[in-house]
C-alpha positions as CSV (number, residue, x, y, z in Angstrom):
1,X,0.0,0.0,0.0
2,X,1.1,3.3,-0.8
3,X,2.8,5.7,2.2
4,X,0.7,8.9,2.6
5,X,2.5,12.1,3.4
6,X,1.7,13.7,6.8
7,X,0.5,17.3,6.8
8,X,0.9,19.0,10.0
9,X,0.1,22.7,10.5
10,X,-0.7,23.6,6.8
11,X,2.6,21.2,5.4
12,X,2.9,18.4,4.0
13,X,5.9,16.3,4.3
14,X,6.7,13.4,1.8
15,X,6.6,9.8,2.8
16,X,9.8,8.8,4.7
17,X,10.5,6.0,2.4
18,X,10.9,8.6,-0.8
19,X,13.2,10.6,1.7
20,X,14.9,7.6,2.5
21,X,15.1,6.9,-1.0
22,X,16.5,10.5,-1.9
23,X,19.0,10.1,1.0
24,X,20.3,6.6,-0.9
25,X,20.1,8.3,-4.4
26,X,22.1,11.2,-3.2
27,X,25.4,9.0,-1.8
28,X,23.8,9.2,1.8
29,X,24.0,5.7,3.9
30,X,20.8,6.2,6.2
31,X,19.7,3.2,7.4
32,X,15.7,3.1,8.6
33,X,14.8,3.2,11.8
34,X,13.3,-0.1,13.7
35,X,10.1,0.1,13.2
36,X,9.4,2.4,10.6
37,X,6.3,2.9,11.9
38,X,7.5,4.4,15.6
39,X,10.0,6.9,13.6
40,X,7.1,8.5,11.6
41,X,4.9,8.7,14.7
42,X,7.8,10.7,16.9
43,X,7.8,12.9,14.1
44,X,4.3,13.3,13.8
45,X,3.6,13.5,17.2
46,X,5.7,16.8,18.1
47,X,6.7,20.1,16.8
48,X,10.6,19.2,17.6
49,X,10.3,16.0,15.4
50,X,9.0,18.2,12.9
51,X,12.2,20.6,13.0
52,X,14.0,17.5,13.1
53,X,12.3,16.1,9.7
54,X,12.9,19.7,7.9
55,X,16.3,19.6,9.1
56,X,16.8,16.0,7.4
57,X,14.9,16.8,4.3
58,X,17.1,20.4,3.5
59,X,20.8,17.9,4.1
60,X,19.2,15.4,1.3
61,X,18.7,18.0,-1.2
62,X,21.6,20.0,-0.4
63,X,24.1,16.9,-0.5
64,X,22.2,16.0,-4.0
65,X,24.2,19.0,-5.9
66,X,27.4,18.8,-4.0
67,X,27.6,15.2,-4.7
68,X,27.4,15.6,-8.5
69,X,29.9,18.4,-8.0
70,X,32.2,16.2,-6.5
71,X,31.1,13.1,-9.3
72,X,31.7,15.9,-12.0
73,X,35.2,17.1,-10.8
74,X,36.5,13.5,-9.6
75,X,35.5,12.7,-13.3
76,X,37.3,15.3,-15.2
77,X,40.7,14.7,-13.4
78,X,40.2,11.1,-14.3
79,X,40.2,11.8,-17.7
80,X,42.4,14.8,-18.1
81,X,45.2,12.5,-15.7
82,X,46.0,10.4,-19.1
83,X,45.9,13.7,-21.0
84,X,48.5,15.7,-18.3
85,X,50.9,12.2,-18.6
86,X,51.9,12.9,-22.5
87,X,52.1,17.0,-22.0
88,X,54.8,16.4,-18.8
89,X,56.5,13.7,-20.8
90,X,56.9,15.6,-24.0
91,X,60.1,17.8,-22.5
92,X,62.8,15.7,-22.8
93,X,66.4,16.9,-23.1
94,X,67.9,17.4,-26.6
95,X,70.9,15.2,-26.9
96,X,74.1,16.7,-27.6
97,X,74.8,17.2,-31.6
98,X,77.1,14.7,-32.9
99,X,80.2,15.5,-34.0
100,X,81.1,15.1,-38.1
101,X,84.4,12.5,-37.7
102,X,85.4,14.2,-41.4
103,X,85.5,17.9,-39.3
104,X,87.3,16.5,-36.7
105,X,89.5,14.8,-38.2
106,X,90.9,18.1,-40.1
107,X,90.9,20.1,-37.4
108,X,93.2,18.0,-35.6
109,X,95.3,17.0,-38.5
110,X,95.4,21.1,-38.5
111,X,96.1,21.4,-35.4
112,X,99.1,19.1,-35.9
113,X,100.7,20.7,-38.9
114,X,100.6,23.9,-36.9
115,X,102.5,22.1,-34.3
116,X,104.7,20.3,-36.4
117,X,105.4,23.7,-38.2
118,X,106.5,25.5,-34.8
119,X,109.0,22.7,-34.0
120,X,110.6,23.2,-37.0
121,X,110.7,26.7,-36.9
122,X,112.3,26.8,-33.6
123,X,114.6,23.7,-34.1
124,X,116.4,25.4,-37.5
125,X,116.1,29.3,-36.4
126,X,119.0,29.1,-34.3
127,X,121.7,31.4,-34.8
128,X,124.4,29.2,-34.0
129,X,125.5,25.5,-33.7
130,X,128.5,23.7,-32.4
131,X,129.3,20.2,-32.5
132,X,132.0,17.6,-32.1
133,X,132.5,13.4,-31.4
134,X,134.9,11.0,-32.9
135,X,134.9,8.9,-35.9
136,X,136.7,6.9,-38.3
137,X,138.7,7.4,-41.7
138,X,139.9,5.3,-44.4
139,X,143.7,6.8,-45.1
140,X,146.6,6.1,-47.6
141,X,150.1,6.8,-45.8
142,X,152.4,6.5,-48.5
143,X,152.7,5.8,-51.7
144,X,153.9,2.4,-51.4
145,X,152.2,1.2,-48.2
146,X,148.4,-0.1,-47.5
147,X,145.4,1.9,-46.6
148,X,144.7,1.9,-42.8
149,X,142.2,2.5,-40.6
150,X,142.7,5.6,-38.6
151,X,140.3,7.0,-35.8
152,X,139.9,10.9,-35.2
153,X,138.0,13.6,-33.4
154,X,135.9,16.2,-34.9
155,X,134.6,19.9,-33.9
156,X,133.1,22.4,-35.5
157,X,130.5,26.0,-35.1
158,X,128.4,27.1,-37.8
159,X,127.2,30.5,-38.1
160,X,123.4,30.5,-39.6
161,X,122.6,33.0,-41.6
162,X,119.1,31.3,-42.1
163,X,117.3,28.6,-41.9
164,X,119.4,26.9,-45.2
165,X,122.6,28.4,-45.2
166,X,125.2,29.1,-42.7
167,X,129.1,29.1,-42.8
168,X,131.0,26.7,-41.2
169,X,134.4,25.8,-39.6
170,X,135.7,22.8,-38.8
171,X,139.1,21.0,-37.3
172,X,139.7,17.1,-37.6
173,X,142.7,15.7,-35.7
174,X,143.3,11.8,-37.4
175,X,145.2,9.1,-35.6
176,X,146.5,5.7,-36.6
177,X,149.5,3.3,-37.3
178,X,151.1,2.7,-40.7
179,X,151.8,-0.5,-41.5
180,X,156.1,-0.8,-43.1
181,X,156.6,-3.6,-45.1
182,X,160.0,-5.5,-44.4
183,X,161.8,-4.2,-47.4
184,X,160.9,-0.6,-46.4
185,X,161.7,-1.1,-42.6
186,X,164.8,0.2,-40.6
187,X,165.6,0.4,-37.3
188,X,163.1,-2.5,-36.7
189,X,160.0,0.3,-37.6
190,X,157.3,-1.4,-38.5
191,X,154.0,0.3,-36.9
192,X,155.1,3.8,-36.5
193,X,152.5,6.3,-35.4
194,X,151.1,8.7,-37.2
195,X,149.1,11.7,-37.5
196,X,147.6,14.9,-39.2
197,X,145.1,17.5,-38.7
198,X,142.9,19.2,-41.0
199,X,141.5,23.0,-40.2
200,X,138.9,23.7,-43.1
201,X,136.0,26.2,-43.5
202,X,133.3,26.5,-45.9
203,X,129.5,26.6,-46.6
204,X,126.8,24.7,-45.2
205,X,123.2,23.4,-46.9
206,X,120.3,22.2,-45.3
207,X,117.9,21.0,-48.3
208,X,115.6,18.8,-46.0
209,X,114.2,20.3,-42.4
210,X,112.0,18.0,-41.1
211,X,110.4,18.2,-37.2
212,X,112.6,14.6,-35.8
213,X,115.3,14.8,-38.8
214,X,117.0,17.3,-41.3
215,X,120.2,16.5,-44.0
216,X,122.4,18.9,-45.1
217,X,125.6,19.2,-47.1
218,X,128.8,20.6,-46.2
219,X,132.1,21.5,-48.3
220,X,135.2,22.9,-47.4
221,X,138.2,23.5,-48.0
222,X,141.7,24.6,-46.1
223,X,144.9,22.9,-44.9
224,X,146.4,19.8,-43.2
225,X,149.3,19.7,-41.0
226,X,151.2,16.2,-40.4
227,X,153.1,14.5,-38.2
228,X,154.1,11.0,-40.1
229,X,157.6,11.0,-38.6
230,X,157.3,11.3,-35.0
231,X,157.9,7.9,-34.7
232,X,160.2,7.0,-37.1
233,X,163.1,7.2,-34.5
234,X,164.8,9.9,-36.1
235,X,164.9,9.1,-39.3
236,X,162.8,10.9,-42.1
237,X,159.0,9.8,-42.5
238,X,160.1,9.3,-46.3
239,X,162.7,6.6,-45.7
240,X,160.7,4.6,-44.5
241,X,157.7,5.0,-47.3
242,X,155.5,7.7,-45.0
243,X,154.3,10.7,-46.9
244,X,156.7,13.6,-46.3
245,X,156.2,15.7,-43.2
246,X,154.4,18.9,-43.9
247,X,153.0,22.1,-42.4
248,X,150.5,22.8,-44.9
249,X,149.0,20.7,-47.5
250,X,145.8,21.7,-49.3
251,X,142.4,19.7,-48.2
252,X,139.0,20.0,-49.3
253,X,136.1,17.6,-47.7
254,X,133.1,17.0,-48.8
255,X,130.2,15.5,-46.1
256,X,126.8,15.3,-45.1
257,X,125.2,15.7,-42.3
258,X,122.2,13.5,-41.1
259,X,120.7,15.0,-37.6
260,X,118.1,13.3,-35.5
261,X,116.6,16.0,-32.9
262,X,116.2,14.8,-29.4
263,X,115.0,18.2,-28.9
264,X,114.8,20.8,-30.6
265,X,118.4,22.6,-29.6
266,X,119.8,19.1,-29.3
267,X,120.6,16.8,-32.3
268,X,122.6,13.2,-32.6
269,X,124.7,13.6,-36.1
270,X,125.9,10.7,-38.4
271,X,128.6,12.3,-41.1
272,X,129.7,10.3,-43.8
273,X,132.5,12.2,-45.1
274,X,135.1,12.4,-47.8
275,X,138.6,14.2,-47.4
276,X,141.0,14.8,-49.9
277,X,144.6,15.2,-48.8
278,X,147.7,16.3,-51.2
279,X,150.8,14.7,-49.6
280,X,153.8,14.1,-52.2
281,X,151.8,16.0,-54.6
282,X,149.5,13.6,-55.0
283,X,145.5,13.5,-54.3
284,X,144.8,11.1,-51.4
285,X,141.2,9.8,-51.5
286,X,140.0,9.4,-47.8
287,X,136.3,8.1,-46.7
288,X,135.1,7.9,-43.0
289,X,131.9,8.4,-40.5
290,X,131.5,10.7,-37.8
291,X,129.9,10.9,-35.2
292,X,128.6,13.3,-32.2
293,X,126.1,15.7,-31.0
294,X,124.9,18.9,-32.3
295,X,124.2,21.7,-29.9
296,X,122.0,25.0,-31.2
297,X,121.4,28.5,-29.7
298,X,120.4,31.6,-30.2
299,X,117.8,33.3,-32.2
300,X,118.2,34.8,-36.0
């Protein structure tokens, strides 16, 4: 059977079970009172239960909108969270550009000529350079004797005048022992000593500079002094088949000179060499190797 509304005082109130049913419809857990019954009659029955039934009626209609409110906005986070994920994702950092191999690759082949181009610069722009070590020489005492293997000591300074050409000066002292065959001996001389000197000066090339090496050529020309007889126990170098002593015999040389810098001031030197000496007027054709460092200072 249908619930009537009770009307007390000119109004009418709604059944409880529609307000009940409002209550559920608006998100409100109200249970019913046991009996039903007794709760409407308490209501009914005095003007308090009435202020109490207004009161309950005005939260059920005023929790109606604010629910949907809060339905409405719960909603539209839900569905703009998935949107907000792609919009704070979408700043990512750049990565860095990538660097072309090919440019980097020139600029540090650049970068290495240019450094390759100073140490040259400042290895063959010095002013001066001195040098000196020992080596050996191939040399014809006399006319009738054998070659013989003589060692020596070399020294010279060049003056640079750039970084090709500079002028040099050079002294060679030459050591070794002839060798007097028995029908050439006296005075039972068979190894004297001997020695001779060369002082020569001339020009110096350098055709090929390069940062770790360089070659240059070198001819000169002066004098050689000799001391063949010092040995001979008196007796003139010439009797027994030396060369004849002399003060000053024209020499020219021919060398070149093959440096490897261990820094840039400071260079090991291999110099195969020829010297030409003119004892008993004759040419005497001379080969060696030297050997030594190469010092250079100061600035063109």
């Amino acid at each position: 059977m249908k619930r009537e509304g009770a009307r007390l005082n000119d109004v009418t109130f709604p059944p409880l079970d529609v307000l009940m049913s409002e209550a559920g419809s608006a998100g409100l857990n109200v249970a019913p009172p046991e009996p039903l019954e007794e709760y409407w009659l308490m209501f009914r029955s005095t003007t308090t239960g009435v202020r109490a039934l207004c009161a309950t009626a005005t939260l059920a209609l005023c929790a109606v909108p604010a629910f949907s409110q809060n339905s409405t906005s719960s909603s539209s986070q839900d569905a703009s969270a998935p949107a907000a994920a792609p919009t704070q994702a979408a700043p990512q950092s750049t990565p860095p550009a990538r660097t072309n191999p090919a440019t980097g690759g020139r600029r540090y082949n650049a970068n290495r000529q240019a450094r390759i181009a100073r140490n040259i610069h400042d290895a063959y722009s010095h002013r001066y350079e001195v040098g000196g070590g020992g080596g050996y020489l191939r040399f014809h005492p006399g006319s009738e004797l054998l070659r013989i293997n003589e060692v020596n000591f070399w020294a010279n300074g060049v003056r640079q005048w750039n970084e090709r050409w500079g002028v040099v000066g050079d002294v060679r002292g030459n050591y070794g022992n002839a060798k007097i065959p028995n029908q050439l001996a006296q005075n039972l001389i068979y190894r004297p000593q001997i020695s001779h000197y060369n002082f020569m000066g001339g020009v110096q090339y350098r055709f090929l500079g390069k940062e770790k090496y360089s070659v240059s050529f070198l001819g000169e020309g002066g004098v050689t002094l000799s001391k063949f007889g010092g040995d001979a126990k008196g007796l003139p170098s010439q009797n027994i088949g030396l060369w004849k002593d002399s003060n000053a015999n024209p020499t020219f040389s021919v060398s070149a000179n093959l440096d490897y810098n261990l820094y840039n001031n400071l260079a090991a030197r291999i110099q195969p060499t020829y010297v030409a000496t003119t004892f008993g007027s004759t040419v005497q054709n001379s080969v060696g190797v030297n050997v030594g460092l190469v010092y250079r200072f100061g600035r063109q």
